[in-house]
N, C-alpha and C positions, 0 to 999 in steps of 0.2 A: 504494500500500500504506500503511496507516495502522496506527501501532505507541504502546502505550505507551512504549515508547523506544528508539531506537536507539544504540547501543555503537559508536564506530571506534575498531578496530586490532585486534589481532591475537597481541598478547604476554598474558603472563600479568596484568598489570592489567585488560587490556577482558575479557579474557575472564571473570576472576572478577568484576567487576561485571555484567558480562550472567549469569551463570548465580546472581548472588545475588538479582536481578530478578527473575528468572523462577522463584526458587525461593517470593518473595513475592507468585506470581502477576500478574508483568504479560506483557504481549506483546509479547518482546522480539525485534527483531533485528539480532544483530551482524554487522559489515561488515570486511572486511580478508581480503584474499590466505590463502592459506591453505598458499601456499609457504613464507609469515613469514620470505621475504630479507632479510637484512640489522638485524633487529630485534635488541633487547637480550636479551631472552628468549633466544633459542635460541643465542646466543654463552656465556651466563652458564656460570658452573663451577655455579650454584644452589644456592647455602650457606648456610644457616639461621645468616650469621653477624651474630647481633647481638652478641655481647661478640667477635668474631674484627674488627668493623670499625672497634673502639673507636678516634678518634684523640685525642691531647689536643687538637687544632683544635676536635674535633665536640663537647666536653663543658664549651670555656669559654664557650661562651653558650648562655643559656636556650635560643635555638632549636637547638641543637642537640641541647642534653641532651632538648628535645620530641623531635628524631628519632628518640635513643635510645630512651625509653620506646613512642614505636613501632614499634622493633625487638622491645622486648622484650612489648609486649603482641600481636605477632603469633606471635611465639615460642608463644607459650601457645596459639595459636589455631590452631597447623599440626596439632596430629594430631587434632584434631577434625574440622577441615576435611578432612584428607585421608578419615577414613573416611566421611563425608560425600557426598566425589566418589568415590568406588570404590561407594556402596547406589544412590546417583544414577545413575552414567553403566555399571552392572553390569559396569567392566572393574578386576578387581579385581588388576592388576601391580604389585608395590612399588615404589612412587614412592622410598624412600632407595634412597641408592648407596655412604653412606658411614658408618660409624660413629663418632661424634665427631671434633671437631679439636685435631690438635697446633697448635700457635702457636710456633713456632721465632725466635730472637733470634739474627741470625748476624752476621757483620763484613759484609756485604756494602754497608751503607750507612754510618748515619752517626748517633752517638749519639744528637744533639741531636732525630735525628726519631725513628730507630727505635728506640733505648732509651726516648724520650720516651713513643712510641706502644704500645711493651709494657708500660709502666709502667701509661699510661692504661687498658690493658686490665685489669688486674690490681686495679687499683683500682675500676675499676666492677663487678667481679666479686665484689669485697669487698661495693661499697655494696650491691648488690642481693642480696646473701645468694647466688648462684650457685655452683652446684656446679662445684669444678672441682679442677685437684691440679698441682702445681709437680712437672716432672718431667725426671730429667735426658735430655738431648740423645744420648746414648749407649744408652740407655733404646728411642729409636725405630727398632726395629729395621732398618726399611726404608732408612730415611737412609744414604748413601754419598757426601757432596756432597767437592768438592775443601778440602783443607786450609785453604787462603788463607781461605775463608769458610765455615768449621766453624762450626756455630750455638753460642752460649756458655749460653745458659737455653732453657727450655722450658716449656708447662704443656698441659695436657690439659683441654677444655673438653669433658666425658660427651655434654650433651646439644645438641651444636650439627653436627646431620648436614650432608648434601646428598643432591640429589634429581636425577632425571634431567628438565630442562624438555620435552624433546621428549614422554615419559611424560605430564606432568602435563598440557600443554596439549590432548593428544589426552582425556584424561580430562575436561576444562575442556567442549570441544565436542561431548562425547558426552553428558556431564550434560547440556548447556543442550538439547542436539536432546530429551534424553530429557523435559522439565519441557515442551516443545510451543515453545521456540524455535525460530528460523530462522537460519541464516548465511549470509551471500552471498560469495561466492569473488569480492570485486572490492572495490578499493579504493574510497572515498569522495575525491570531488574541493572538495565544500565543503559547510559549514552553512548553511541554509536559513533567512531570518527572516523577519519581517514584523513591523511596530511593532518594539514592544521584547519579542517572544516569538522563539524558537526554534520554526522549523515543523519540519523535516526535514533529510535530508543529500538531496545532489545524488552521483550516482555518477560514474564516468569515462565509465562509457558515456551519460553523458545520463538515464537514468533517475532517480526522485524518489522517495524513502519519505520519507513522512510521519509524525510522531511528536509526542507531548507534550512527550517530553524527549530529547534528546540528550547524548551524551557522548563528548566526544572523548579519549580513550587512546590515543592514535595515535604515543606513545612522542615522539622529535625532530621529527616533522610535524605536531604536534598546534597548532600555533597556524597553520601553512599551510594548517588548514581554515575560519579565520574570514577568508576574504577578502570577506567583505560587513561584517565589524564588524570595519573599520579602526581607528575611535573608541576601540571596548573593547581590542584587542591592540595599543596602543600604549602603554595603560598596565600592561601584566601584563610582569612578568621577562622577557627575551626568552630562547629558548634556544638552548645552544651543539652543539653533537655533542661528545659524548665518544668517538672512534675506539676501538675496543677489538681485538685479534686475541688469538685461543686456538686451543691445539691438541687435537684426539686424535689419540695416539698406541695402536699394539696394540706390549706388550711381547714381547723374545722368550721365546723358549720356558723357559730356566733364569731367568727374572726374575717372582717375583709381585709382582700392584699392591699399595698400601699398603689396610690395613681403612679407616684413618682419611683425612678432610682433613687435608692436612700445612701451610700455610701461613707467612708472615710477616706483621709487622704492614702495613699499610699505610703507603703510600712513595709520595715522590713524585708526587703528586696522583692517585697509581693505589692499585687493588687494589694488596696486597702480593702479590708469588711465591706460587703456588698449583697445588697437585696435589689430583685428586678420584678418585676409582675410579669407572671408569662400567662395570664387569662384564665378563667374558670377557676377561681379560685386556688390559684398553685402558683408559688414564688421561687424564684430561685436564687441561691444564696452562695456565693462564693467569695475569692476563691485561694486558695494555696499558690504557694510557689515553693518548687525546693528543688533545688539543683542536684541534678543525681548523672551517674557515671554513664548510665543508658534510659530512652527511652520507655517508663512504665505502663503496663497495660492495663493494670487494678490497683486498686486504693488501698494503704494501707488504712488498720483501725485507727493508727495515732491521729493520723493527718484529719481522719471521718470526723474524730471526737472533738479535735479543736475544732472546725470550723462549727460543730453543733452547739461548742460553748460559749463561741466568742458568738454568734450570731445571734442563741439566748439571749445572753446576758448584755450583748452590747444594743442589741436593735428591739427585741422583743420577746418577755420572759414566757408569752404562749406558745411560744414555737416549740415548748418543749411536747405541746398536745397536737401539734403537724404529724403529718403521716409522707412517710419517708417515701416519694415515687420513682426516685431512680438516684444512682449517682454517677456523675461523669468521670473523666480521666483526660484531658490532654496534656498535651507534650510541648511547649511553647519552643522554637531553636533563638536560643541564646549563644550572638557570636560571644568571639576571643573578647572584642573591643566594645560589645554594647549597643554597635550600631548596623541596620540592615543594611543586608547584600544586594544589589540592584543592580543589574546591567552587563554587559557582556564579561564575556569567561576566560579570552586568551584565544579560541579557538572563532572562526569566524562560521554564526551559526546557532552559538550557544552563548544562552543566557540563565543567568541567577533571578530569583526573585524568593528571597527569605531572609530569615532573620531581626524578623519585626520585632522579636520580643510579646508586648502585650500589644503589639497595635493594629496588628494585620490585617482582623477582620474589621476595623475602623478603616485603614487607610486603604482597603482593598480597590475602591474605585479611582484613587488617583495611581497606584501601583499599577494597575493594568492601561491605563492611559498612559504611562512614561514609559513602559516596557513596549506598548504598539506604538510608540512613535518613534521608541529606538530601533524595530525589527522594521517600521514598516519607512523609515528614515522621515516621518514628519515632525511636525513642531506643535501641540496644542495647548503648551504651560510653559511659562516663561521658568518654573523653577529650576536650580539645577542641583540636580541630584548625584554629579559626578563624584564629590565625595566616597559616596557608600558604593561606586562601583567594587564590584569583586577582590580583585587583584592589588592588593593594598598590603603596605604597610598597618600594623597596628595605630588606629585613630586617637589622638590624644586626648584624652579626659583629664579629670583635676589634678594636679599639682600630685607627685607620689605621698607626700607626708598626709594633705588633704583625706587620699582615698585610704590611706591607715588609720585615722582618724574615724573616717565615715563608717567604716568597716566596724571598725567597736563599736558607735553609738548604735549601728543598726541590731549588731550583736545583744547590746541591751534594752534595746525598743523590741527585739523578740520575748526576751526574757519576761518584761511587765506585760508583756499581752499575753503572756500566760499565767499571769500575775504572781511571779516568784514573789518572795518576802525576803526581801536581803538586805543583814543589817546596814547602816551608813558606815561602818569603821573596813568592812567588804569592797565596796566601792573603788576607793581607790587599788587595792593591791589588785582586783579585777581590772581595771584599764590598764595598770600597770602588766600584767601579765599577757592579756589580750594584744596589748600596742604591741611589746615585745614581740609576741612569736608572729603575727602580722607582718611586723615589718621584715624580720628575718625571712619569713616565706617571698615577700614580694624580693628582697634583695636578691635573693638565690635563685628567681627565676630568670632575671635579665639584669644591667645593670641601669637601662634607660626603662625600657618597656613597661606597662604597668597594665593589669586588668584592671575591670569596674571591682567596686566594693563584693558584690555578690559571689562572684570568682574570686575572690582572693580569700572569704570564708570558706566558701564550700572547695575550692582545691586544697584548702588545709587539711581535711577530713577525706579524702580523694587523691592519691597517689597519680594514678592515671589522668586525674583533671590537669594537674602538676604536668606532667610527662609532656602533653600534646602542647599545649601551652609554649613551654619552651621549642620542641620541632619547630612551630609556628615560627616563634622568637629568632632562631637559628636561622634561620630563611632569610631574615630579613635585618638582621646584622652585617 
């Protein structure tokens, strides 16, 4: 089979690049399961939250404030898009689920991050002129959380919904079938080359589509499909899994869901605490993050139990009489450096598209517009996103002593969200201890190079996180 291009994976990035292809007339066919186990997508709460993910981390370096404005000029680009995929794929279901987000400031962590990180909201709401209204916390009617961590501020962000992904992606493959795409319900085993072109993908089953271009979106497996271009994927970011578990829950019967996203800031190298209305009385409540060595496919109990504690005790103490309807699992790909992969690969043909972190399925409709104007050579956004092309050096984030820094207070913003009890004479010999073997691990990997805060915890605990880390490093010294 011979294609102007083929798409792998299966989550809301491959898909909205295949159906933006095929909306500029090429002959596209996407590859990936169609079960979509264990992907980011269909774990996500799907929150259009660009000013809800604001960290002070993400806005003191240039690359990160670029991620920002790609939140926000995707922001712009979601109700077009959506009417878009509903005249396309003729299934005309409301993709929202929620009407705007609260942004809740409670005790549950820990000033230095999460006062830090509502501040940074607050303020990038200012710079960009954003509609939004400071509101009090007694205010949200739904709210019932335990005393101990009663939220203290609040603000009300109008136009930052959520959407339902299972909705969206069925909408996503119903466009591409209807514009004269093909899908194939089977995973892709690897990229196909020759010289220095991209021919094809090779499927599981042994079968071969051939294409001018390829694109792997394949979310945290997306560099386990260049095992013929060892050369090229040992110089690009390598990726980490971000474990993630969420729940739905159906409320009972005297309890309605909230209109709004109810959330915190972000904590703890995770989303913050998050409630969504997914209709008919059932909320979903996420989510986790925890860096692990591989991609997991089941939840462990620990991870189940906190998110059913903190979202108790933080959001609303009825939840404990919800009925448990399912629980997710994705896999978020977390590069070396923090920042997504975008754009060509080294090989003329093939392109990247991953390593959003938490923002994929937000940014998905500007991703698939940048990546078709790089395959199809047009111009429809002035932004440039050359930065996050593939083949890079490691992208510089804060000052090394900063992200040593950031790395313990996060370590102890995990600690009170589980609400340790540690005397104050503890305190110091913990940062003292903490700072210490931090900085020792970051000095031993490079002597410039530096991961984000989240990888330099979790590679202390992870041998092999260690290991690639430096290959990577090696390359590019």
């Amino acid at each position: 089979m011979n294609y102007d291009a083929v798409v792998i994976g299966a989550g809301a990035i491959a898909c909205s690049i295949a159906y933006e292809l095929a909306s500029r007339k090429l002959k596209v066919c996407r590859v990936g399961r169609l079960n979509r186990a264990n992907i980011a997508s269909m774990a996500a709460g799907a929150m259009h939250g660009c000013f809800g993910e604001v960290t002070q981390g993400l806005i003191s370096t240039p690359y990160g404030r670029l991620k920002l404005e790609m939140d926000y000029r995707a922001k712009q680009l979601w109700p077009q898009w959506a009417e878009r995929l509903s005249q396309t794929s003729n299934h005309h279901a409301p993709l929202s689920t929620a009407k705007g987000t609260h942004v809740i400031l409670n005790t549950a962590g820990k000033a230095d991050v999460d006062s830090a990180n509502y501040q940074a909201i607050e303020r990038m709401l200012n710079q960009y002129g954003a509609p939004y209204s400071p509101t009090e916390p007694e205010d949200i009617a739904w709210l019932k959380p335990d005393d101990q961590v009663r939220p203290l501020r609040a603000l009300y962000i109008a136009d930052e919904h959520a959407l339902n992904p299972a909705i969206l992606l069925e909408k996503l493959d119903e466009a591409l079938l209807a514009l004269g795409g093909e899908i194939r319900d089977i995973n892709a085993s690897r990229v196909l080359s020759e010289g220095d072109s991209a021919t094809g993908v090779e499927l599981v089953s042994g079968e071969k589509l051939m294409a001018n271009h390829v694109v792997a979106a394949a979310g945290i497996h997306s560099l386990d499909l260049l095992k013929q271009q060892a050369g090229i994927v040992k110089k690009i970011p390598p990726l980490f899994s971000g474990y993630g578990v969420s729940i739905l829950v159906r409320l009972p019967d005297n309890m309605t869901a909230p209109e709004s996203v109810i959330r915190t800031p972000n904590r703890a190298f995770a989303c913050g605490l998050h409630c969504v209305p997914r209709g008919d009385n059932t909320l979903y409540l996420g989510a986790t993050n925890i860096l692990s060595e591989r991609p997991k496919t089941q939840a462990l109990v620990s991870d189940v139990q906190f998110l059913l504690d903190c979202a108790t005790e933080q959001l609303h103490l009825e939840l404990n009489h919800a009925e448990i309807l399912s629980i997710q699992v994705g896999n978020r790909p977390i590069p070396a450096d923090g920042f997504p992969l975008l754009g060509g690969c080294g090989l003329s043909g093939l392109w990247l598209a991953t390593g959003t972190y938490r923002d994929g399925l937000h940014q998905s409709p500007l991703i698939a517009q940048h990546l078709a104007d790089l395959i199809t050579r047009q111009t429809t956004d002035s932004l440039d996103l050359s930065a996050f092309e593939p083949l890079r050096a490691p992208l510089g984030g804060q000052p090394r002593q900063s992200i040593v820094q950031e790395t313990v207070r996060q370590m102890f913003a995990t600690g009170y969200e589980y609400r340790w009890d540690i005397k104050p004479y503890w305190h110091p010999l913990l940062d003292k201890g903490l700072t210490e073997n931090y900085q020792q691990l970051i000095d031993a990997l490079h002597p410039t190079f530096t991961p984000p805060p989240e990888l330099v915890a979790f590679s202390y605990l992870y041998p092999s996180m260690r290991n690639r880390l430096q290959e990577y490093y090696r390359e590019w010294t």
